[in-house]
N, CA, C and O atoms as CSV, one atom per row, in Angstrom:
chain,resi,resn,atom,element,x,y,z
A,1,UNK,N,N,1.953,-19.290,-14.134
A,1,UNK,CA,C,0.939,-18.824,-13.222
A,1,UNK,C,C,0.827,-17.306,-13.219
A,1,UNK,O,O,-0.178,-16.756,-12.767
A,2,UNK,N,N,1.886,-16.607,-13.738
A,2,UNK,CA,C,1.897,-14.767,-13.951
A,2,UNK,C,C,0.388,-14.651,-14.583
A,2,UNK,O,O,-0.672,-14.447,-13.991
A,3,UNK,N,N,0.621,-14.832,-15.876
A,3,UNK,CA,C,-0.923,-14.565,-16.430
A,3,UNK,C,C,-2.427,-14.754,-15.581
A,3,UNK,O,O,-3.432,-14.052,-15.469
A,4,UNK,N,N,-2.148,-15.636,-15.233
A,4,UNK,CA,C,-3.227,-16.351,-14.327
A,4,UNK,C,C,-3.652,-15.089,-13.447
A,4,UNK,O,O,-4.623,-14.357,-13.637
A,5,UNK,N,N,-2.813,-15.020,-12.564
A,5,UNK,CA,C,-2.927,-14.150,-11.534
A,5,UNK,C,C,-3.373,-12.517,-11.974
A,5,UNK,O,O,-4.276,-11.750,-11.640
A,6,UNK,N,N,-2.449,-12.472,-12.717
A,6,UNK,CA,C,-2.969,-10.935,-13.520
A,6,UNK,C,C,-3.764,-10.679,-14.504
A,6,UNK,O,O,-3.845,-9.613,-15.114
A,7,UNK,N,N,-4.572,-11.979,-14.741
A,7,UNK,CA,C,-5.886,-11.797,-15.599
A,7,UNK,C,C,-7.094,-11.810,-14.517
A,7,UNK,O,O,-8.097,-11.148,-14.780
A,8,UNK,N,N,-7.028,-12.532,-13.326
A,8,UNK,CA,C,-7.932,-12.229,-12.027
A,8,UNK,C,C,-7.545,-11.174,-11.251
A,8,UNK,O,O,-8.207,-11.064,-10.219
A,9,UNK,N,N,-6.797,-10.469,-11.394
A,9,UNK,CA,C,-6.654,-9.027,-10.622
A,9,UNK,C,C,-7.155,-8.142,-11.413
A,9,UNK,O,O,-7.557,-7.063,-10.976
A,10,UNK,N,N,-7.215,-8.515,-12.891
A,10,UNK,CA,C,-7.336,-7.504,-14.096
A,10,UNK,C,C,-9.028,-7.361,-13.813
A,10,UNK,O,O,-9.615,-6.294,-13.990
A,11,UNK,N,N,-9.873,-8.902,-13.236
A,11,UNK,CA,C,-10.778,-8.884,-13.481
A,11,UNK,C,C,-11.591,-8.369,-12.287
A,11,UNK,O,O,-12.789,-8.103,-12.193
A,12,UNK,N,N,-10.651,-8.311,-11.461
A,12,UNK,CA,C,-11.252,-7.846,-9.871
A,12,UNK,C,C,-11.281,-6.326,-9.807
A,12,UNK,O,O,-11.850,-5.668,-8.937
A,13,UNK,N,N,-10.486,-5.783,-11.003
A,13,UNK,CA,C,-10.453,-4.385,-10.642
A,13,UNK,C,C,-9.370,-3.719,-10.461
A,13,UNK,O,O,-9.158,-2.528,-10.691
A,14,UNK,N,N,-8.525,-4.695,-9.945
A,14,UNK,CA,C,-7.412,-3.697,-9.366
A,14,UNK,C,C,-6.348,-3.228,-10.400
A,14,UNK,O,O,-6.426,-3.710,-11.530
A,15,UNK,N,N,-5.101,-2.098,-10.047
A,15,UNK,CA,C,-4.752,-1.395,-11.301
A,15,UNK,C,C,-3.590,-2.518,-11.728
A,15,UNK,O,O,-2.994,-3.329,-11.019
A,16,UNK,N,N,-3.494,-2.241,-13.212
A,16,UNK,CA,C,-2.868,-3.181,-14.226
A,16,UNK,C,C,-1.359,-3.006,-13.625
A,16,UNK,O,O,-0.615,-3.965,-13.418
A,17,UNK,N,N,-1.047,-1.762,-13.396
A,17,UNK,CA,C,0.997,-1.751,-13.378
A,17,UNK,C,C,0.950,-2.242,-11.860
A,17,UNK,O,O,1.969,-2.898,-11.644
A,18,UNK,N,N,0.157,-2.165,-10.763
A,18,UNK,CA,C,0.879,-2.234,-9.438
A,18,UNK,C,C,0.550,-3.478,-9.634
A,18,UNK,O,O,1.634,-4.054,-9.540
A,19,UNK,N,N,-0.355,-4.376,-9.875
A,19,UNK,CA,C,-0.353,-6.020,-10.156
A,19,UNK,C,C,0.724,-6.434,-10.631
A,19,UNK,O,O,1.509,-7.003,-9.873
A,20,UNK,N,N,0.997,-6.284,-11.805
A,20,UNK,CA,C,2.366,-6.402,-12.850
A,20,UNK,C,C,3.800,-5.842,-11.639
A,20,UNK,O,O,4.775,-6.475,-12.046
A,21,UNK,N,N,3.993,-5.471,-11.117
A,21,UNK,CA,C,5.121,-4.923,-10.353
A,21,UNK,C,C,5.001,-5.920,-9.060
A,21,UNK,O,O,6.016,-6.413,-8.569
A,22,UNK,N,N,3.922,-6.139,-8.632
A,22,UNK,CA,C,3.716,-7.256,-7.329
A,22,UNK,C,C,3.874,-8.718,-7.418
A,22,UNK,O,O,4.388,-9.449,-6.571
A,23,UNK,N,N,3.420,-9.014,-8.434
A,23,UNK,CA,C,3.703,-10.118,-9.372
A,23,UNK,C,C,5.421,-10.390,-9.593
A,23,UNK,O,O,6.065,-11.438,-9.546
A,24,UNK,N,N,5.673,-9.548,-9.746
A,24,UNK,CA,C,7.203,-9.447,-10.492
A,24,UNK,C,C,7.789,-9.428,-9.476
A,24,UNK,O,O,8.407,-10.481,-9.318
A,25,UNK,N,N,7.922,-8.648,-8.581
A,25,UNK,CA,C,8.749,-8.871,-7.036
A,25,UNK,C,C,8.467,-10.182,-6.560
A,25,UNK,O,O,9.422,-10.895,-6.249
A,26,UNK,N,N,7.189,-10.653,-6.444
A,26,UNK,CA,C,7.105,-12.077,-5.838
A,26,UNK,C,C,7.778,-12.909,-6.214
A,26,UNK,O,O,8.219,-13.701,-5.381
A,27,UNK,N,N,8.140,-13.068,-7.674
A,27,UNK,CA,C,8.844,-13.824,-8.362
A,27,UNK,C,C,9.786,-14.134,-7.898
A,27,UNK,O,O,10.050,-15.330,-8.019
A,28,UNK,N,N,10.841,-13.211,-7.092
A,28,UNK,CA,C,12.345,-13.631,-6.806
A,28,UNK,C,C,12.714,-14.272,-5.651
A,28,UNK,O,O,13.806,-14.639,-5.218
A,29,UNK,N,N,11.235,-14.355,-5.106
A,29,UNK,CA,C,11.291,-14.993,-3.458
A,29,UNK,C,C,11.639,-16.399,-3.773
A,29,UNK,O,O,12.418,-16.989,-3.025
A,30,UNK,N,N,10.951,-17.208,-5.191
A,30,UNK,CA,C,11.360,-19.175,-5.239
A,30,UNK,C,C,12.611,-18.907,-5.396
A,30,UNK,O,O,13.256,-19.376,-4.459
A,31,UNK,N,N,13.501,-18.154,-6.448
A,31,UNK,CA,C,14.618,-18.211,-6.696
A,31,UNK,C,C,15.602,-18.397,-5.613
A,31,UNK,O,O,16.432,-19.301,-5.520
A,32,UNK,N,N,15.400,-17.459,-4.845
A,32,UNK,CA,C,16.274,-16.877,-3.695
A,32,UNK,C,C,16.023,-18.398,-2.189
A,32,UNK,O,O,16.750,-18.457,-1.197
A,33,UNK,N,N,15.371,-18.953,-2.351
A,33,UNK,CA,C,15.119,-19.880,-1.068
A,33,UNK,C,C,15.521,-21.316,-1.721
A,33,UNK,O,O,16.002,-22.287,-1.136
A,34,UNK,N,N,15.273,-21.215,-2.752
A,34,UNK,CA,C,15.810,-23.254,-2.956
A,34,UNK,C,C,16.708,-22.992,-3.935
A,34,UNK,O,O,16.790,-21.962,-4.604
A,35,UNK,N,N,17.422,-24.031,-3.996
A,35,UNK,CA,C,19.031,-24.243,-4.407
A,35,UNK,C,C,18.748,-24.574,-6.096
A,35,UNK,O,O,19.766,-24.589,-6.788
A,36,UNK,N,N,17.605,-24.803,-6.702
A,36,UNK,CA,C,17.474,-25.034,-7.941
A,36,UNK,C,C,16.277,-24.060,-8.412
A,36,UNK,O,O,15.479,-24.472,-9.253
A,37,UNK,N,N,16.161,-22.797,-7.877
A,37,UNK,CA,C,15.158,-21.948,-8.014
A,37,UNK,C,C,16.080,-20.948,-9.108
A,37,UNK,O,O,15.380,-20.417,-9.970
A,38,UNK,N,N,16.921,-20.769,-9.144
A,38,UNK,CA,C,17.224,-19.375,-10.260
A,38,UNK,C,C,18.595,-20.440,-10.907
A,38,UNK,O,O,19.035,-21.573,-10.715
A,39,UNK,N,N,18.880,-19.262,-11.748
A,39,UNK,CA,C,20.090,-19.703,-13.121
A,39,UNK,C,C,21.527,-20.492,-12.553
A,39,UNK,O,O,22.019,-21.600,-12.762
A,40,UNK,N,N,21.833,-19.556,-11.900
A,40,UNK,CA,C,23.171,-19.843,-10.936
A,40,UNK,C,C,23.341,-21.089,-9.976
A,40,UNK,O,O,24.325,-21.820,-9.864
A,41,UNK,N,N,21.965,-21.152,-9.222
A,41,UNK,CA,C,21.908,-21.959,-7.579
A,41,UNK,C,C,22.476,-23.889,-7.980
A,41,UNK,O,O,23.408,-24.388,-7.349
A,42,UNK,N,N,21.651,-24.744,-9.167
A,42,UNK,CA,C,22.655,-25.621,-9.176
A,42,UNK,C,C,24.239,-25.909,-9.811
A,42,UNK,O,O,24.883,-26.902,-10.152
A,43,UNK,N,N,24.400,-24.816,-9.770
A,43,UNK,CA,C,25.896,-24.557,-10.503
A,43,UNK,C,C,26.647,-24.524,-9.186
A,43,UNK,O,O,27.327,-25.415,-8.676
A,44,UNK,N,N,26.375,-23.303,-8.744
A,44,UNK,CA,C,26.753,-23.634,-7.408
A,44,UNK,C,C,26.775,-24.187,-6.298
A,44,UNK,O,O,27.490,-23.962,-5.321
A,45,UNK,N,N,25.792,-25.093,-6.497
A,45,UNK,CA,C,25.346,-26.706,-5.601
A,45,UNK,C,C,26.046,-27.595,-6.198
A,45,UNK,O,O,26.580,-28.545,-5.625
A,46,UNK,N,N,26.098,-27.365,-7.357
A,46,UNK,CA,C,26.691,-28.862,-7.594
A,46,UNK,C,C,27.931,-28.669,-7.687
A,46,UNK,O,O,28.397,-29.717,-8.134
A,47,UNK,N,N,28.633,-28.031,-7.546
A,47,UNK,CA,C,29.958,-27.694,-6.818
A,47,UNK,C,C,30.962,-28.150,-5.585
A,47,UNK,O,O,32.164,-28.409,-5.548
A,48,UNK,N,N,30.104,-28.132,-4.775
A,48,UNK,CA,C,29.524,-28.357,-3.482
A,48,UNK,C,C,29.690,-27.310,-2.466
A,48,UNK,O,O,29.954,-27.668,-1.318
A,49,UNK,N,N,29.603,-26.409,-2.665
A,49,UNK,CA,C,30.085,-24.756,-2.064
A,49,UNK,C,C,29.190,-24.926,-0.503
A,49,UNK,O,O,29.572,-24.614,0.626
A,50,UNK,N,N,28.028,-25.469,-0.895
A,50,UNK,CA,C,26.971,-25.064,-0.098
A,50,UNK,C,C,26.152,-26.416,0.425
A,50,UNK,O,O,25.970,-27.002,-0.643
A,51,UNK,N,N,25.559,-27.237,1.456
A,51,UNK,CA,C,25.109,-28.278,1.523
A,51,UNK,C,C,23.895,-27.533,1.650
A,51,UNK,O,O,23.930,-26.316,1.837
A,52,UNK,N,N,22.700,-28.245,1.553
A,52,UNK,CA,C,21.120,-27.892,1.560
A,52,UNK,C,C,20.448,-26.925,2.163
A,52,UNK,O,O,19.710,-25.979,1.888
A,53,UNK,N,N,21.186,-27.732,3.549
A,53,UNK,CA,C,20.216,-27.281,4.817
A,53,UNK,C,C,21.087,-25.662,4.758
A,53,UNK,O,O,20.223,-24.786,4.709
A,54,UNK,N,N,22.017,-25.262,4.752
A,54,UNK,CA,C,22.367,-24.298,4.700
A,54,UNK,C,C,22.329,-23.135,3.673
A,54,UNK,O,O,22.562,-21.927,3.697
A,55,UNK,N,N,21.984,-23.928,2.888
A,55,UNK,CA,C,21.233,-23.145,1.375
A,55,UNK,C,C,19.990,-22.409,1.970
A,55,UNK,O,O,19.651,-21.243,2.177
A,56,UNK,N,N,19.420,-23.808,2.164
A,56,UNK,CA,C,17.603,-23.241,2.786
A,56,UNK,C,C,17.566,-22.269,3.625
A,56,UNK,O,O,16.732,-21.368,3.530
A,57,UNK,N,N,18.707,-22.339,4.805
A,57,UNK,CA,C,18.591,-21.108,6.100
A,57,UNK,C,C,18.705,-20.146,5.245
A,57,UNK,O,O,17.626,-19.723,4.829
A,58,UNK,N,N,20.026,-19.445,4.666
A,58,UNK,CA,C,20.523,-18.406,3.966
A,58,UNK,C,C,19.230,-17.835,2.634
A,58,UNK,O,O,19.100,-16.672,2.254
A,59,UNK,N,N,18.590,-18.785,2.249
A,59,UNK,CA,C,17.791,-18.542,1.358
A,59,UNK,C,C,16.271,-17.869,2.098
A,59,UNK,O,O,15.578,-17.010,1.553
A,60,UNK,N,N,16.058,-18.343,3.110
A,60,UNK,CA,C,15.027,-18.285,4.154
A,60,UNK,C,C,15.038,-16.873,4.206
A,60,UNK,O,O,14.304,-16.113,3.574
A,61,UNK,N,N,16.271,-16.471,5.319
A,61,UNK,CA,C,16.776,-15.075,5.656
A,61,UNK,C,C,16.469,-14.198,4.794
A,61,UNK,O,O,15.710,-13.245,4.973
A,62,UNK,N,N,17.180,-14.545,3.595
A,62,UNK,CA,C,17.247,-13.259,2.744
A,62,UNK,C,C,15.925,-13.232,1.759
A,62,UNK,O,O,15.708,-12.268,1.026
A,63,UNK,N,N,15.150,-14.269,1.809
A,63,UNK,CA,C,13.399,-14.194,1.236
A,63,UNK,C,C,12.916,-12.919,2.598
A,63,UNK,O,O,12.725,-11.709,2.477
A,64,UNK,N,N,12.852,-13.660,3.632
A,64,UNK,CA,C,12.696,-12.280,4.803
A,64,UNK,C,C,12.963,-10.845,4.614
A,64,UNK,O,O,12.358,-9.774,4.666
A,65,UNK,N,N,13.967,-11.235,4.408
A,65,UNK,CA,C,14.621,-9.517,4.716
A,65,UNK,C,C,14.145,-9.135,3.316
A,65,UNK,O,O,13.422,-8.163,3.534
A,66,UNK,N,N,14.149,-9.332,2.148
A,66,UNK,CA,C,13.672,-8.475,1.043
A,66,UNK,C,C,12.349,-8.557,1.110
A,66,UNK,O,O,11.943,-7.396,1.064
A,67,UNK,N,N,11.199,-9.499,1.216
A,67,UNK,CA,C,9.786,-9.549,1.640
A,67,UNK,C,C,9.506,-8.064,2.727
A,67,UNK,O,O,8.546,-7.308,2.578
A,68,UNK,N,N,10.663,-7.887,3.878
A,68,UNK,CA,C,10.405,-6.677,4.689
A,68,UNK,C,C,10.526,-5.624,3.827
A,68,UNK,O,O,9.692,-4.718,3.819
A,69,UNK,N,N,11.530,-5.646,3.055
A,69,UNK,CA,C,11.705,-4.478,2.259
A,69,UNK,C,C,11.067,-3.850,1.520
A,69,UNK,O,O,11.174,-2.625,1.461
A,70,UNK,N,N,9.864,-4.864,0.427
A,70,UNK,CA,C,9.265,-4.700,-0.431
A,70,UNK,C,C,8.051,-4.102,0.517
A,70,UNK,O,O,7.460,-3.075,0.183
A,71,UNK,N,N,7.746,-4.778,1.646
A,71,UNK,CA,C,6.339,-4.292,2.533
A,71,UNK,C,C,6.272,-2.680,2.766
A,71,UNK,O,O,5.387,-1.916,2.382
A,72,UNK,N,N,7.641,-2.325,3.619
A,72,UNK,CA,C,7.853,-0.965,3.706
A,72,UNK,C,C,8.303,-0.514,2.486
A,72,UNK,O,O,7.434,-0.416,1.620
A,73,UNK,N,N,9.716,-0.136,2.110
A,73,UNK,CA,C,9.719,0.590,1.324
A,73,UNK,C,C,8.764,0.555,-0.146
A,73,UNK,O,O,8.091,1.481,-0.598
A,74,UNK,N,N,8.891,-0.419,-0.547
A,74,UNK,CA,C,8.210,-0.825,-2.034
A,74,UNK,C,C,6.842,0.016,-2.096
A,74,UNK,O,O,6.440,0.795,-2.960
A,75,UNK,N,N,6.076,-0.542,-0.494
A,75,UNK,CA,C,4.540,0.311,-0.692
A,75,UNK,C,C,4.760,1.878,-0.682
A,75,UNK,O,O,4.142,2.585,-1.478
A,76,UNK,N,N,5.840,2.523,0.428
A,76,UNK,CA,C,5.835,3.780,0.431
A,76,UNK,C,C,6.288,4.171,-1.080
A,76,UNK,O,O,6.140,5.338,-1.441
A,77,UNK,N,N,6.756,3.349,-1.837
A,77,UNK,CA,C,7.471,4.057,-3.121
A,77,UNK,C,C,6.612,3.808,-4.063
A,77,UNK,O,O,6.686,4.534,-5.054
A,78,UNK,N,N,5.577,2.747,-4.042
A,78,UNK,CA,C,4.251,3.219,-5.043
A,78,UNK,C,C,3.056,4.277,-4.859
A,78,UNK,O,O,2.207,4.651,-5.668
A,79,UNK,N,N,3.297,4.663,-3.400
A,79,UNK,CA,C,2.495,5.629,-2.546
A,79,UNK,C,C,3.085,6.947,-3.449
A,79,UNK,O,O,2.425,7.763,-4.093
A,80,UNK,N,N,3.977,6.899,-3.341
A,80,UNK,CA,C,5.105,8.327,-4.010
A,80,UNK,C,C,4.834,8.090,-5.795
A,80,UNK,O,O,4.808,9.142,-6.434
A,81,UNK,N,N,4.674,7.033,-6.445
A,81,UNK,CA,C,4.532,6.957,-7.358
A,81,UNK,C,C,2.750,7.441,-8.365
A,81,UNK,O,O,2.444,8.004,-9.416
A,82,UNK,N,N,2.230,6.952,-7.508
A,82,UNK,CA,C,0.536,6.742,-7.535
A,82,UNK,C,C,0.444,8.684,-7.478
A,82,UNK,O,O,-0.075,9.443,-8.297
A,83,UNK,N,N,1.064,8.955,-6.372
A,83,UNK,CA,C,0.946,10.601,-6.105
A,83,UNK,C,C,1.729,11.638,-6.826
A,83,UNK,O,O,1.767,12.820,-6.484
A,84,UNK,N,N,2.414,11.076,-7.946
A,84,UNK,CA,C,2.909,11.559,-9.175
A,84,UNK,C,C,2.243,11.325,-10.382
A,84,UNK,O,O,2.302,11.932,-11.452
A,85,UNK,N,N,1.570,10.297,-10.019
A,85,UNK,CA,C,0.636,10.396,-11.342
A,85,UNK,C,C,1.350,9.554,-12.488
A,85,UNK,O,O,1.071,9.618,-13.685
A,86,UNK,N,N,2.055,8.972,-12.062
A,86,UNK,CA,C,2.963,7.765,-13.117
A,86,UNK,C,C,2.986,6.547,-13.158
A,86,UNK,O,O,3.669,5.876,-13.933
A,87,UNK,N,N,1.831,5.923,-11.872
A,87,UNK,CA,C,0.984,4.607,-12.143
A,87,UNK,C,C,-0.147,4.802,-12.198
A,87,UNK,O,O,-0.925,3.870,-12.403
């Protein structure tokens, strides 16, 4: 779905690297919330380290808290970037 998305942003106008960088951060939010979303998570499920429901909370949280992060800092740091002239 990457392409997808960044061939209709490409076509809407908007700039090629901050798409490509927004895109790419979004990415780590499936990983980070379900237990079979990235490389590691059923390795360590099937272990049994972790039961579901407690996967999901912990995964929840920390989709949150980096989603906050990316809102504030991320925008102020393409703000700083855009005003350097290096996107």
């Amino acid at each position: 779905m990457l392409p997808v998305f960044a061939m209709l942003a490409n076509v809407s106008g908007a700039p090629l690297m901050l798409t490509a960088l927004a895109l790419l951060f979004s990415n780590s939010y499936g990983g980070m919330v379900t237990h079979y979303g990235g490389a590691a998570g059923p390795v360590i499920f099937g272990v049994g380290y972790n039961d579901i429901k407690s996967w999901w909370l912990v995964g929840a949280v920390l989709t949150i808290l980096t989603f906050l992060v990316h809102i504030t800092l991320g925008v102020w740091w393409w703000n700083m970037l855009i005003g350097w002239n290096m996107l």
